[in-house]
C-alpha positions as semicolon CSV with decimal commas, in nm:
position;residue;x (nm);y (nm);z (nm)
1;X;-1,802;-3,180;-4,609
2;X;-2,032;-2,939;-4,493
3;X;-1,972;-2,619;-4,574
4;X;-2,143;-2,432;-4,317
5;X;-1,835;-2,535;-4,043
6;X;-1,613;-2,250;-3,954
7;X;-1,275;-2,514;-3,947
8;X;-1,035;-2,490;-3,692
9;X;-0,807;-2,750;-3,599
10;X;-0,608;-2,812;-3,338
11;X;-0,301;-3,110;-3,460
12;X;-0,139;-3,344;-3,263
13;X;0,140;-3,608;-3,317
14;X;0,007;-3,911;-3,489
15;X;0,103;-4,089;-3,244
16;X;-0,059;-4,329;-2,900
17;X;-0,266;-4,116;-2,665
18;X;-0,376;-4,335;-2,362
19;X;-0,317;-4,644;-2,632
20;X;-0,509;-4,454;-2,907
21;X;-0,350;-4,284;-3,236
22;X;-0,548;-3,971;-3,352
23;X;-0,521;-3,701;-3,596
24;X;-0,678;-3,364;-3,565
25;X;-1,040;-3,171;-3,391
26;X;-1,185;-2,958;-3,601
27;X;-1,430;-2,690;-3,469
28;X;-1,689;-2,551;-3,571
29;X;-1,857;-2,257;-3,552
30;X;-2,207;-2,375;-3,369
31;X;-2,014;-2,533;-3,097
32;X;-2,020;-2,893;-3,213
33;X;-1,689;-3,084;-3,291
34;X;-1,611;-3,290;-3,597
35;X;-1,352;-3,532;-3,596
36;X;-1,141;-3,666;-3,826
37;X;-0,944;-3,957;-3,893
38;X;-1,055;-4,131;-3,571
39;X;-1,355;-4,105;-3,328
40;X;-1,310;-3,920;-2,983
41;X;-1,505;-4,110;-2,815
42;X;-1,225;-4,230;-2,536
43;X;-1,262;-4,015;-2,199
44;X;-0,881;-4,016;-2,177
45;X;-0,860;-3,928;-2,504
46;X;-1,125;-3,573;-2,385
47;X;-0,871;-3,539;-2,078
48;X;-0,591;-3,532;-2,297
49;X;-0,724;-3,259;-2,516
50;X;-0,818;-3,049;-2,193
51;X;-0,471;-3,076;-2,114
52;X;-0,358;-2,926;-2,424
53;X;-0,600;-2,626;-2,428
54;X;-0,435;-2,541;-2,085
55;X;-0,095;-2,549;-2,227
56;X;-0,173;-2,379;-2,541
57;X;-0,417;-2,097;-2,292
58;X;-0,683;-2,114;-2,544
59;X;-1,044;-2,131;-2,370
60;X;-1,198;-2,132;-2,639
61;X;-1,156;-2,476;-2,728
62;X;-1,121;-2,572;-2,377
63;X;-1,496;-2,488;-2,363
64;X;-1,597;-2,615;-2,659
65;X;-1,463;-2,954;-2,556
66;X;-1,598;-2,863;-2,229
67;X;-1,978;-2,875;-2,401
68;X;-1,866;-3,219;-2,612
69;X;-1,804;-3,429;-2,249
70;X;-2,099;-3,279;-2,110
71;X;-2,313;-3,390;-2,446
72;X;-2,146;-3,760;-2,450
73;X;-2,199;-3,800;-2,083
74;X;-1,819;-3,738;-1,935
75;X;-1,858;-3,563;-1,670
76;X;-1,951;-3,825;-1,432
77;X;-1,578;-3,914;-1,368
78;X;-1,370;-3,714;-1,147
79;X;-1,077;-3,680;-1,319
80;X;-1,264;-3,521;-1,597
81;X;-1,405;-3,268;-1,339
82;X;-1,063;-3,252;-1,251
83;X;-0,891;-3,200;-1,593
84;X;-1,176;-2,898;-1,681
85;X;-1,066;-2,731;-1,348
86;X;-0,708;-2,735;-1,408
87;X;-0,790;-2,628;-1,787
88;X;-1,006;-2,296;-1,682
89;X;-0,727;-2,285;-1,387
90;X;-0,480;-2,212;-1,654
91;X;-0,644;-2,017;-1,855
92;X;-0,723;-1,751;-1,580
93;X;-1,068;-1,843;-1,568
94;X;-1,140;-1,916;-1,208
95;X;-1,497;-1,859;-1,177
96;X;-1,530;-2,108;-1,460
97;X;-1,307;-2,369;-1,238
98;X;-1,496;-2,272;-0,952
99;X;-1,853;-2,328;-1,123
100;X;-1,735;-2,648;-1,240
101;X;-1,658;-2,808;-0,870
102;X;-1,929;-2,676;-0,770
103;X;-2,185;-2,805;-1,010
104;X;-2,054;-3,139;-0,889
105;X;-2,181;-3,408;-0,656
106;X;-1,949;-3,426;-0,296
107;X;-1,839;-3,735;-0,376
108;X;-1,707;-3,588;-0,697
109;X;-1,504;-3,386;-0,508
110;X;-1,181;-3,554;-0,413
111;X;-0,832;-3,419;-0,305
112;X;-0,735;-3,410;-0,661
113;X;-1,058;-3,149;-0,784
114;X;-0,974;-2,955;-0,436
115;X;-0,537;-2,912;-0,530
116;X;-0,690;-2,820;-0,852
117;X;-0,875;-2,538;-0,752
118;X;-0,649;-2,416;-0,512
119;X;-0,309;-2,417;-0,691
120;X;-0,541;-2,222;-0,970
121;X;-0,598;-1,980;-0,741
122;X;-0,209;-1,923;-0,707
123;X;-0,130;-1,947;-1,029
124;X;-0,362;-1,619;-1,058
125;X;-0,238;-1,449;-0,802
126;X;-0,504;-1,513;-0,539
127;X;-0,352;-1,675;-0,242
128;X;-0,626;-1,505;-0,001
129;X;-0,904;-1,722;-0,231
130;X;-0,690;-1,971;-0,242
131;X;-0,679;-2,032;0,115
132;X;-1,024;-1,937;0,210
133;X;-1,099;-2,284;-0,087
134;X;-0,838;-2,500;0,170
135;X;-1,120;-2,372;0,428
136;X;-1,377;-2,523;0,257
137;X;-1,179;-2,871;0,220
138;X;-1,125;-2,887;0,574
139;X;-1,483;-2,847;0,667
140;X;-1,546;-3,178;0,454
141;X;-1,315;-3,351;0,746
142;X;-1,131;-3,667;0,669
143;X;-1,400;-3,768;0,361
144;X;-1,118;-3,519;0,151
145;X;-0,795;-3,557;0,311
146;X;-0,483;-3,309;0,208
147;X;-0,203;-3,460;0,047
148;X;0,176;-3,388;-0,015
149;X;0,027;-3,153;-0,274
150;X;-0,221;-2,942;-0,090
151;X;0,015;-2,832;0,173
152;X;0,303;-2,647;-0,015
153;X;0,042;-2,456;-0,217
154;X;-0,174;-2,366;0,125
155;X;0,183;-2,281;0,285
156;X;0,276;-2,054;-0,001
157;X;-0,047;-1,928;0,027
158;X;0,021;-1,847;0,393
159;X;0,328;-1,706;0,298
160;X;0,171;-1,461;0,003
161;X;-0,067;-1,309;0,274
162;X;0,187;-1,308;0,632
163;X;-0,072;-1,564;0,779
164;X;0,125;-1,648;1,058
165;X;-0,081;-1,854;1,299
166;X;-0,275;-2,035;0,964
167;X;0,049;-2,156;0,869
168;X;0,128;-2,271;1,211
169;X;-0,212;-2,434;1,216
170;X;-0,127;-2,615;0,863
171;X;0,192;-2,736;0,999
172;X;0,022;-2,885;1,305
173;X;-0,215;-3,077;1,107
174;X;-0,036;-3,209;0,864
175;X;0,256;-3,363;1,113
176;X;0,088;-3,711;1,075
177;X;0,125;-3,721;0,644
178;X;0,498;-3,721;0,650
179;X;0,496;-3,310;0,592
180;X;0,885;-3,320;0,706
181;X;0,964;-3,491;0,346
182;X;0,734;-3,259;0,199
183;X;0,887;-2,944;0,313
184;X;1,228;-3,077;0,261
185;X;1,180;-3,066;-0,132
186;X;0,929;-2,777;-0,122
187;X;0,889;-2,555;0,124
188;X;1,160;-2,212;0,161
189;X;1,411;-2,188;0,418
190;X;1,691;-1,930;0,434
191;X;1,956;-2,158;0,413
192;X;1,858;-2,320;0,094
193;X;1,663;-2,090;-0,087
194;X;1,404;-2,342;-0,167
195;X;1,068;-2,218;-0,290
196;X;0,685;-2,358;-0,253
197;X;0,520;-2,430;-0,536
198;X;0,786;-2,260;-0,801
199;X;0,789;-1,893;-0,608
200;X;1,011;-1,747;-0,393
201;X;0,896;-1,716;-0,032
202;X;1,025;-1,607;0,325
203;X;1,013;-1,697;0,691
204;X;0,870;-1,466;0,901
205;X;0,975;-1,550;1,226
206;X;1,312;-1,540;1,170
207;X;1,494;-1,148;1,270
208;X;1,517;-0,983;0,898
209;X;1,860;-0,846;0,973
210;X;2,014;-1,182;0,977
211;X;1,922;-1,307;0,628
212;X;2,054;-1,261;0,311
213;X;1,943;-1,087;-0,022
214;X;1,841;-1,344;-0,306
215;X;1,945;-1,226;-0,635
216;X;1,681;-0,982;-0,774
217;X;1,718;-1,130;-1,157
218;X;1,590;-1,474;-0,992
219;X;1,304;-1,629;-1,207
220;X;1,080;-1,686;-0,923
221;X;1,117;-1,313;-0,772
222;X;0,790;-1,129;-0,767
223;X;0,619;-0,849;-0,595
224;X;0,491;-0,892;-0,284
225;X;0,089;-0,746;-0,232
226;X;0,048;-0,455;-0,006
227;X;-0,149;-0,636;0,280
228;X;0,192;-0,853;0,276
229;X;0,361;-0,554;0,256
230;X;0,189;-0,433;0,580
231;X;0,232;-0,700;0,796
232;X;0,610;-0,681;0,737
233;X;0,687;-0,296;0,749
234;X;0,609;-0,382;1,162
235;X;0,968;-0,571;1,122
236;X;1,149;-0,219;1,030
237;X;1,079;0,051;1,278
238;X;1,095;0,412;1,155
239;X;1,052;0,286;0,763
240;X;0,712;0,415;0,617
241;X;0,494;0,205;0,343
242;X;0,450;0,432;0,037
243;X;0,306;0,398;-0,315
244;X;0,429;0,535;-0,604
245;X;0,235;0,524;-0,942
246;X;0,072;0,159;-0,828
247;X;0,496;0,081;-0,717
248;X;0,537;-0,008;-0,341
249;X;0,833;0,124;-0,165
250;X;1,010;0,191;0,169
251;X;1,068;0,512;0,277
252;X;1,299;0,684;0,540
253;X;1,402;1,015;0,621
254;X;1,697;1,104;0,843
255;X;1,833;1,472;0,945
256;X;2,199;1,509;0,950
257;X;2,432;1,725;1,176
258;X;2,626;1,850;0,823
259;X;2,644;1,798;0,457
260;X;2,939;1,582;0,503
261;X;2,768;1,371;0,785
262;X;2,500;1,290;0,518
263;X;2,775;1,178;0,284
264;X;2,925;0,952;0,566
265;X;2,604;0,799;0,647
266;X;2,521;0,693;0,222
267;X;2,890;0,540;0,269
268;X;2,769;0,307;0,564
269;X;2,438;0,267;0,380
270;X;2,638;0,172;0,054
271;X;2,876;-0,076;0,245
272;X;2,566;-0,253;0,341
273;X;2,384;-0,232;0,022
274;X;2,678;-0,363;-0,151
275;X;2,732;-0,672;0,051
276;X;2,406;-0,790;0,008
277;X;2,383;-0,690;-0,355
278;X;2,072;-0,459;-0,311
279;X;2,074;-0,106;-0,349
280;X;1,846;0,191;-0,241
281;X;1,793;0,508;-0,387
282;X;1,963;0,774;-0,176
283;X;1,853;1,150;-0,183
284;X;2,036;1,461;-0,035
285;X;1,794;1,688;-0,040
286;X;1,964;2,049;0,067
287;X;2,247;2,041;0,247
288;X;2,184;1,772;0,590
289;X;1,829;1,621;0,518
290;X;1,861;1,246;0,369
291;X;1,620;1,042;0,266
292;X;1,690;0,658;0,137
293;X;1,360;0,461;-0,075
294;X;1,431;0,099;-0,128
295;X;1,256;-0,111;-0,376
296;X;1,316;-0,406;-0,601
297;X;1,311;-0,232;-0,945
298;X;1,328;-0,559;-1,144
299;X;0,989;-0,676;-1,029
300;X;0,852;-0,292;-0,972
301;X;0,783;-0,334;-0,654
302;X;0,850;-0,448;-0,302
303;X;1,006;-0,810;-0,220
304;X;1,179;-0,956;0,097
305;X;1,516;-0,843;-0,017
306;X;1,366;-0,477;0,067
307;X;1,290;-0,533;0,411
308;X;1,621;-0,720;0,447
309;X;1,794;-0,410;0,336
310;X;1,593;-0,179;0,539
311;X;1,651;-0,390;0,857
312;X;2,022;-0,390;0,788
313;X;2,042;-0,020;0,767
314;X;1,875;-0,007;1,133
315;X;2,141;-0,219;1,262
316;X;2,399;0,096;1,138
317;X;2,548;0,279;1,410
318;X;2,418;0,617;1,298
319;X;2,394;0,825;1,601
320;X;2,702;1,057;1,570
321;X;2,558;1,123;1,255
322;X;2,200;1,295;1,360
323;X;2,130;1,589;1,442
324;X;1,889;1,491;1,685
325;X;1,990;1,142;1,804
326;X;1,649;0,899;1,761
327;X;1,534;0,733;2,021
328;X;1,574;0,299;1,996
């Protein structure tokens, strides 16, 4: 064997891929793949090996395959365009998934390449690009149409960035492709909890003070972005937005008519904050000027549950409390 390859294999179960047994891919340094035991020469075979660079977040390979398909002439098949989006998806390499659909021919482009780009997009944390790509696959028209796919991830998008009226808009469309099924295993309601695409999301148009706090240690709980953030502090009059360090928080400042009154009020507050299982920080700063911040410290940052909170607190009856009673 030659001795100028760098070798670096990647090993898989000896066992039927797409009806074909294989061994191992070895790489090697100038970009060029050797392989052993059996010749890759299957498309699905390529696909499947895509596949497992995106599990395994490794890039490297990914692209190295990546320069093998485009050699051998694989690219011409759309599930191969879509398998290398997916596989730069996952490896946090949009622009590379991006350059890839767009290198293509439209009729390479199907609803499968377009799902692809956009759930990568969310995956990374970039719902706004993510829903600006749904723009594009509208402006096709019906030559792409969505599927029971697209819509979850464009309503979780929707739901990332408070786009009210888009989501509206998405619903509206999509009433003829059986959506109602859709959202019934996807798409978050308060009652069940549900989430789109794997995260936790809310309902804006339903009043804030009538929901309930999800568990903060819940697996799909993550910070919410500040232009969220700033659609939703409009929900919670006389709470400001404030950041701390890069940490988003809710901030409120109350003057008391004694010491004692300000104890009385962190009771109310903590009656609240108990039933819902959030709590605040609460500050008595000298002796009748309160202040209460409320964030969701396991994610380090602000979440639905805060706002919740914050609108509960508003609901108190804190009037005989103030010094100066605030106007509702």
């Amino acid at each position: 064997m030659n001795n100028s390859y760098v070798r670096r294999s990647i090993f898989f179960p000896k066992k039927a891929v797409c009806g074909k047994p294989f061994g191992s891919i070895s790489f090697s340094s100038s970009s060029k793949l050797q392989y052993r035991r059996h010749s890759v020469k299957d498309l699905r075979t390529c696909i499947a090996l895509l596949q497992a660079c995106a599990n395994g977040r490794n890039p490297i390979r990914g692209k190295q395959i990546h320069s093998f398909m485009l050699t051998n002439g694989f690219l011409n098949s759309p599930p191969a365009i879509t398998s290398l989006i997916n596989m730069y998806s996952k490896c946090g390499l949009m622009n590379d998934a991006v350059s890839v659909f767009d290198h293509r021919y439209d009729e390479d482009r199907n609803v499968f390449a377009y799902n692809a780009v956009i759930a990568g997009f969310l995956a990374n944390e970039r719902s706004r690009d993510g829903l600006e790509f749904y723009g594009r696959m509208r402006e096709v028209g019906f030559v792409v149409v969505p599927d029971k796919f697209t819509f979850p991830c464009v309503i979780r998008a929707c739901c990332d960035l408070m786009k009210v009226l888009e989501m509206y808009v998405v619903l509206t469309y999509s009433s003829t492709t059986r959506l109602s099924e859709i959202l019934q295993h996807n798409v978050a309601v308060s009652s069940s909890r549900k989430s789109v695409c794997g995260f936790r999301t809310f309902c804006t148009g339903q009043d804030l003070s009538t929901k309930k706090c999800v568990p903060c240690n819940a697996k799909d709980l993550r910070p919410m972005t500040e232009e969220a953030a700033n659609d939703l502090i409009q929900k919670v009059d006389g709470w400001n937005l404030i950041n701390e360090d890069g940490k988003l928080k809710l901030n409120r400042s109350w003057k008391l008519k004694s010491f004692t009154k300000g104890l009385e009020l962190f009771r109310l507050v903590a009656d609240v904050a108990e039933a819902e299982g959030h709590h605040p920080d609460l500050h008595l700063v000298g002796w009748n000027n309160v202040t209460i911040e409320i964030w969701t410290h396991a994610v380090g940052g602000l979440t639905e549950n805060d706002f919740i909170l914050a609108a509960k607190i508003n609901k108190l009856d804190l009037q005989h409390l103030l010094r100066r009673k605030v106007s509702s």
